[in-house]
VEXDREN-2710 file (C-alpha; in Angstrom, 1 decimal):
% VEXDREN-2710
k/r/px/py/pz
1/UNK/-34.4/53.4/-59.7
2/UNK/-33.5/50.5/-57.4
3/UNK/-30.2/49.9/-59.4
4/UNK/-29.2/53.5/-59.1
5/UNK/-29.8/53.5/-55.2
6/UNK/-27.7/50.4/-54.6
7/UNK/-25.6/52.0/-57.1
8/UNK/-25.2/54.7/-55.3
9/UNK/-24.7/52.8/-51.9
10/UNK/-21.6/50.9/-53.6
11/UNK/-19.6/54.3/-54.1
12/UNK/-20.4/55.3/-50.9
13/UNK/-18.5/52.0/-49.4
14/UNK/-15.9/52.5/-51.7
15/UNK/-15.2/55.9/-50.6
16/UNK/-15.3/55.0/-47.2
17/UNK/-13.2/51.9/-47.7
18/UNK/-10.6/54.0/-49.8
19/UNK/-10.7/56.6/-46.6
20/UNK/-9.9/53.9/-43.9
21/UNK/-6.4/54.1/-45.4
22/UNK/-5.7/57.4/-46.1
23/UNK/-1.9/56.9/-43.4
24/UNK/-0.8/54.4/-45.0
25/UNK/-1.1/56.4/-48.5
26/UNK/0.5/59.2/-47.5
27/UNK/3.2/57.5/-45.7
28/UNK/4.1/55.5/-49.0
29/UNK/3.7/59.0/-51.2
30/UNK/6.4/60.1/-49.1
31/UNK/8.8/57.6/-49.0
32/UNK/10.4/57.7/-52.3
33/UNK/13.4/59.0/-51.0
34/UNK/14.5/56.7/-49.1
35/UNK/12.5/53.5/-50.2
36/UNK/12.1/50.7/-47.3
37/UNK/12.5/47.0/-48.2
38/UNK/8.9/45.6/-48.1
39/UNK/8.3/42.9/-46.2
40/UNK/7.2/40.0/-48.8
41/UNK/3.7/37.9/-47.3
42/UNK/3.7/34.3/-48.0
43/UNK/0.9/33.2/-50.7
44/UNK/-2.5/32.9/-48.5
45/UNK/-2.0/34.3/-45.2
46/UNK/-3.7/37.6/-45.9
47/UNK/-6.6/38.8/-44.0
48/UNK/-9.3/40.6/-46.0
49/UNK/-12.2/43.0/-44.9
50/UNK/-14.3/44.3/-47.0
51/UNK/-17.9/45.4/-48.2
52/UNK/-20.1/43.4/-51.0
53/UNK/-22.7/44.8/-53.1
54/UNK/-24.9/41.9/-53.1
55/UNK/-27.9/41.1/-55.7
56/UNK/-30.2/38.0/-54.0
57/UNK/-32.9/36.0/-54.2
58/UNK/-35.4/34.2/-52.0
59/UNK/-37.7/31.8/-53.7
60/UNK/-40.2/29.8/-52.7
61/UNK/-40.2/26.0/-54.0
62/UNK/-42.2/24.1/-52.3
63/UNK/-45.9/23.5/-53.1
64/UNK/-47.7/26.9/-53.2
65/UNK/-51.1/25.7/-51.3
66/UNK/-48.7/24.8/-48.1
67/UNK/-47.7/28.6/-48.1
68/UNK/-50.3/31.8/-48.0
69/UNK/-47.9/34.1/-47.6
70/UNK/-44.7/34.2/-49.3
71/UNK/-41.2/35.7/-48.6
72/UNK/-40.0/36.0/-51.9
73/UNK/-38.0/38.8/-52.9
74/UNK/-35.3/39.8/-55.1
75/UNK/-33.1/42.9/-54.1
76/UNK/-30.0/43.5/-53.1
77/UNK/-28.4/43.7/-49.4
78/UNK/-25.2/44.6/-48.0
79/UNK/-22.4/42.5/-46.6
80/UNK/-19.5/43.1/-44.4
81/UNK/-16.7/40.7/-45.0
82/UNK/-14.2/39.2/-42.3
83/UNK/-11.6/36.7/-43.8
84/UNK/-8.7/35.2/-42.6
85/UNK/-6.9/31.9/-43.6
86/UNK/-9.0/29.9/-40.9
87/UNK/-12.0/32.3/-39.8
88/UNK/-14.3/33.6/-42.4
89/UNK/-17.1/36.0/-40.8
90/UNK/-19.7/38.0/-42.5
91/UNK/-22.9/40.1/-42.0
92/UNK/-25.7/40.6/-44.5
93/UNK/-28.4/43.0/-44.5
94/UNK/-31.1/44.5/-46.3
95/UNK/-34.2/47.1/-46.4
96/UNK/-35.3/50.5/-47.1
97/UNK/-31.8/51.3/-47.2
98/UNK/-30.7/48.8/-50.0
99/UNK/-34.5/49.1/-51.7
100/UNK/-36.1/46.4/-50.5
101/UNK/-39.7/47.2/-50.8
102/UNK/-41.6/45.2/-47.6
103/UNK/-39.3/42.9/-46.3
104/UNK/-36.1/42.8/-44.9
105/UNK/-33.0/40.7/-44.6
106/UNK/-30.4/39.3/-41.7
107/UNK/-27.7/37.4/-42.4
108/UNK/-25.0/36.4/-40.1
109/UNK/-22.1/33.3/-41.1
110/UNK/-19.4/32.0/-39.4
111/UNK/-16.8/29.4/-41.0
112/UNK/-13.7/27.7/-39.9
113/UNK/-11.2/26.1/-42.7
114/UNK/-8.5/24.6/-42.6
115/UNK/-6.7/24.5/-46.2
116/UNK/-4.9/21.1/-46.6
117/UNK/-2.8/21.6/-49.4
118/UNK/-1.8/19.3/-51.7
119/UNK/0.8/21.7/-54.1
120/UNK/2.6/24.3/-51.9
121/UNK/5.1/26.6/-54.1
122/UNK/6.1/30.1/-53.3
123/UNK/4.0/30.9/-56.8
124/UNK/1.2/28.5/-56.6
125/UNK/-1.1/26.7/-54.4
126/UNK/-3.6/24.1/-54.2
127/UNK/-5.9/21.8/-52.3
128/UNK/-8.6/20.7/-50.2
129/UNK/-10.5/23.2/-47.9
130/UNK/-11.9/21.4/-45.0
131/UNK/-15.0/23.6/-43.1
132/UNK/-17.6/24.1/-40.4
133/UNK/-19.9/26.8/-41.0
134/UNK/-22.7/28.2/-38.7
135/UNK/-25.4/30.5/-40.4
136/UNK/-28.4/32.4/-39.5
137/UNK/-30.7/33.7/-41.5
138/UNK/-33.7/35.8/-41.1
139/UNK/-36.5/37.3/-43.8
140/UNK/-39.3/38.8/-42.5
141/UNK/-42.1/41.3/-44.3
142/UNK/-42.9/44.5/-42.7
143/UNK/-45.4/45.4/-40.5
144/UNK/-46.5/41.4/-40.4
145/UNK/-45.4/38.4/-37.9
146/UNK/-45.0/36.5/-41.1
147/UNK/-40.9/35.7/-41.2
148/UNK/-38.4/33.2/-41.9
149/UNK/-35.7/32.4/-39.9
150/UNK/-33.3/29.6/-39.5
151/UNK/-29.6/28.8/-37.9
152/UNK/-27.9/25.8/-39.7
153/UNK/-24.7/23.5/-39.1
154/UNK/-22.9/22.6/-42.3
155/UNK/-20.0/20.9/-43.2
156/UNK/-18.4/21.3/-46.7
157/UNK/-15.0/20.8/-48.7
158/UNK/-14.1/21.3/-52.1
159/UNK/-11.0/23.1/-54.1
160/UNK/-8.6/26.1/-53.2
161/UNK/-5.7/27.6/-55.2
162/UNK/-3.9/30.7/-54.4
163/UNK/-2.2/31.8/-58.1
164/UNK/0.7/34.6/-57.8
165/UNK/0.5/36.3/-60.9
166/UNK/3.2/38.8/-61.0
167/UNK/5.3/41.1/-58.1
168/UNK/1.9/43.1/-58.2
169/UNK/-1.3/40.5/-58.3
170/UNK/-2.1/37.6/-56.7
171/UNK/-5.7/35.3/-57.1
172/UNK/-7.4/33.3/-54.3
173/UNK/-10.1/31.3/-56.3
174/UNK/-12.1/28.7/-53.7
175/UNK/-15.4/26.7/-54.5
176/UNK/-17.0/24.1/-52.0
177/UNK/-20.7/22.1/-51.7
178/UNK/-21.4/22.2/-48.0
179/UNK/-24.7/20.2/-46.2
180/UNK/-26.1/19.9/-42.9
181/UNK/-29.2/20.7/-40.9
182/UNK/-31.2/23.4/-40.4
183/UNK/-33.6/24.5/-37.6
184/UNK/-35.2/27.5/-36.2
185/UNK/-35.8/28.8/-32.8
186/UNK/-36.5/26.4/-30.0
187/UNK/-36.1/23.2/-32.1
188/UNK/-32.7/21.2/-32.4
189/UNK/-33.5/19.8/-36.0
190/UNK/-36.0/21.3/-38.7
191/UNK/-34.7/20.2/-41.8
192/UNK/-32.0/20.0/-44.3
193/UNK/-29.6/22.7/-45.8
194/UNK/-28.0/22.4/-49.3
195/UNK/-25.1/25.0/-49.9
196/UNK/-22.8/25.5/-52.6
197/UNK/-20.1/29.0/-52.4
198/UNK/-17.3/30.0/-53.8
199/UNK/-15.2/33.0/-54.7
200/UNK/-12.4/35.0/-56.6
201/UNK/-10.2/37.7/-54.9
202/UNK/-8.1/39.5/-56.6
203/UNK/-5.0/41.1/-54.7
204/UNK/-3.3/44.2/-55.6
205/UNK/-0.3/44.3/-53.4
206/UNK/1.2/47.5/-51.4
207/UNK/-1.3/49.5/-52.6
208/UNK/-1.7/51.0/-49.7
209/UNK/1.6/50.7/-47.8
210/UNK/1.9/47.0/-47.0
211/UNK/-1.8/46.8/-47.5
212/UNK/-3.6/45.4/-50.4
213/UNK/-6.7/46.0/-52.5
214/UNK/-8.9/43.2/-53.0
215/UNK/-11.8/43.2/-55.8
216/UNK/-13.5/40.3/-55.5
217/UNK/-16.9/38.0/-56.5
218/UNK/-19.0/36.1/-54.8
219/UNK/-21.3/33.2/-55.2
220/UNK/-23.7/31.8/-52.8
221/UNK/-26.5/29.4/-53.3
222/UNK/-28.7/27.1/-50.4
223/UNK/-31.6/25.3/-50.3
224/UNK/-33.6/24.8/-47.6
225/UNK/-36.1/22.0/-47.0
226/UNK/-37.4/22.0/-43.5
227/UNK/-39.8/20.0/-42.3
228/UNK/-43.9/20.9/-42.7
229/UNK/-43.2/23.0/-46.7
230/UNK/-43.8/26.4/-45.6
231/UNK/-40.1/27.2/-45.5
232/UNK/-38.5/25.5/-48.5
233/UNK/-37.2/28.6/-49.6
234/UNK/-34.1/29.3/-52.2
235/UNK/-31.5/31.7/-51.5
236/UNK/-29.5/32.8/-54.6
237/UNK/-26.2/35.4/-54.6
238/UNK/-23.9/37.6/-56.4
239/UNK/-21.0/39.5/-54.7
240/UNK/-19.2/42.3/-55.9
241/UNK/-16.5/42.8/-53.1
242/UNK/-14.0/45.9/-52.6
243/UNK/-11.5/44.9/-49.8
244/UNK/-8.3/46.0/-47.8
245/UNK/-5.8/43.0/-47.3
246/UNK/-3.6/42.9/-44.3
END
């Protein structure tokens, strides 16, 4: 049953992703006649937003006599996606809405990269992402004061490549360890933050105009371990991401 409702929830954002575009489809239907010469976008410039259909979970690992009542859950949530080639933005969330059953889910990220690349080609590109990122991240169960919730400071870098794989598809593929600190509200340091991420995007060019599609995956794992036990927590995530490219 929870499958089917988040299920569900992903056609629903497809459909309202494929209807944000609905001008730029007609416009190219129509245009046959007297074909425009596209304008060709260099290999990793694109922006993307998007929608993720994203199974998690939040797992206690710390010693369970320092922690009475746990946050654990395993559900999905909802992301909206923002990224550009230096600003990566997204919001998380989850409830009744996504079938969480007593608890519920915030997460809001920032990140600014910069790619240095090390192979530059009109076909092919590859290097070192260098980035900041700034998270919060809040899990609380319903109808209790019992939550978690913690803003952290990471720094990370890793590997990037950006594959053109014909006129039509193009691949951004991107994985990086990040660490830093954690803390929560009204403290400057709590603890420690573990995170590894990557991704694969998948471009479809002009499929909408001079828009692209963009199916992607997502990965997402951190570990917490903040000072006093009762929040060394696991988060765990896989994305399923429909896109437009711009």
């Amino acid at each position: 049953m929870h499958f089917v409702k988040s299920f569900r929830l992903l056609l629903l954002s497809i459909l309202f992703l494929i209807l944000l575009f609905p001008a730029a489809s007609t416009a190219q239907m129509f245009s046959i006649d007297n074909p425009e010469p596209r304008r060709e976008q260099t290999l990793g410039t694109k922006s993307m937003a998007g929608l993720s259909w994203e199974p998690a979970s939040f797992s206690f690992w710390g010693d369970p006599a320092d922690n009475n009542e746990l946050l654990d859950f395993n559900n999905s949530i909802l992301r909206f996606r923002l990224d550009s080639p230096s600003l990566v933005i997204s919001l998380g969330f989850g409830g009744n809405i996504t079938g969480m059953d007593g608890t519920s889910f915030l997460g809001v990220n920032a990140r600014l990269l910069n790619n240095l690349g090390i192979i530059r080609r009109p076909d092919f590109q590859f290097g070192i992402p260098i980035q900041l990122t700034s998270d919060l991240t809040r899990v609380r169960l319903d109808d209790t004061d019992t939550e978690f919730q913690q803003s952290s400071l990471i720094f990370g870098s890793g590997l990037f490549s950006n594959v053109k794989l014909s006129d039509r598809f193009s691949l951004n593929i991107a994985a990086t360890p990040n660490y830093g600190f954690s803390f929560s509200q009204g403290n400057f340091f709590g603890g420690s933050l573990f995170r590894f991420d990557g991704k694969t995007l998948l471009f479809i060019h002009n499929l909408f105009g001079e828009s692209d599609l963009t199916l992607g995956y997502h990965f997402d794992y951190r570990r917490y371990d903040i000072d006093g036990n009762i929040y060394d927590y696991d988060f765990t995530s896989h994305s399923i991401t429909l896109g437009i490219a711009f």
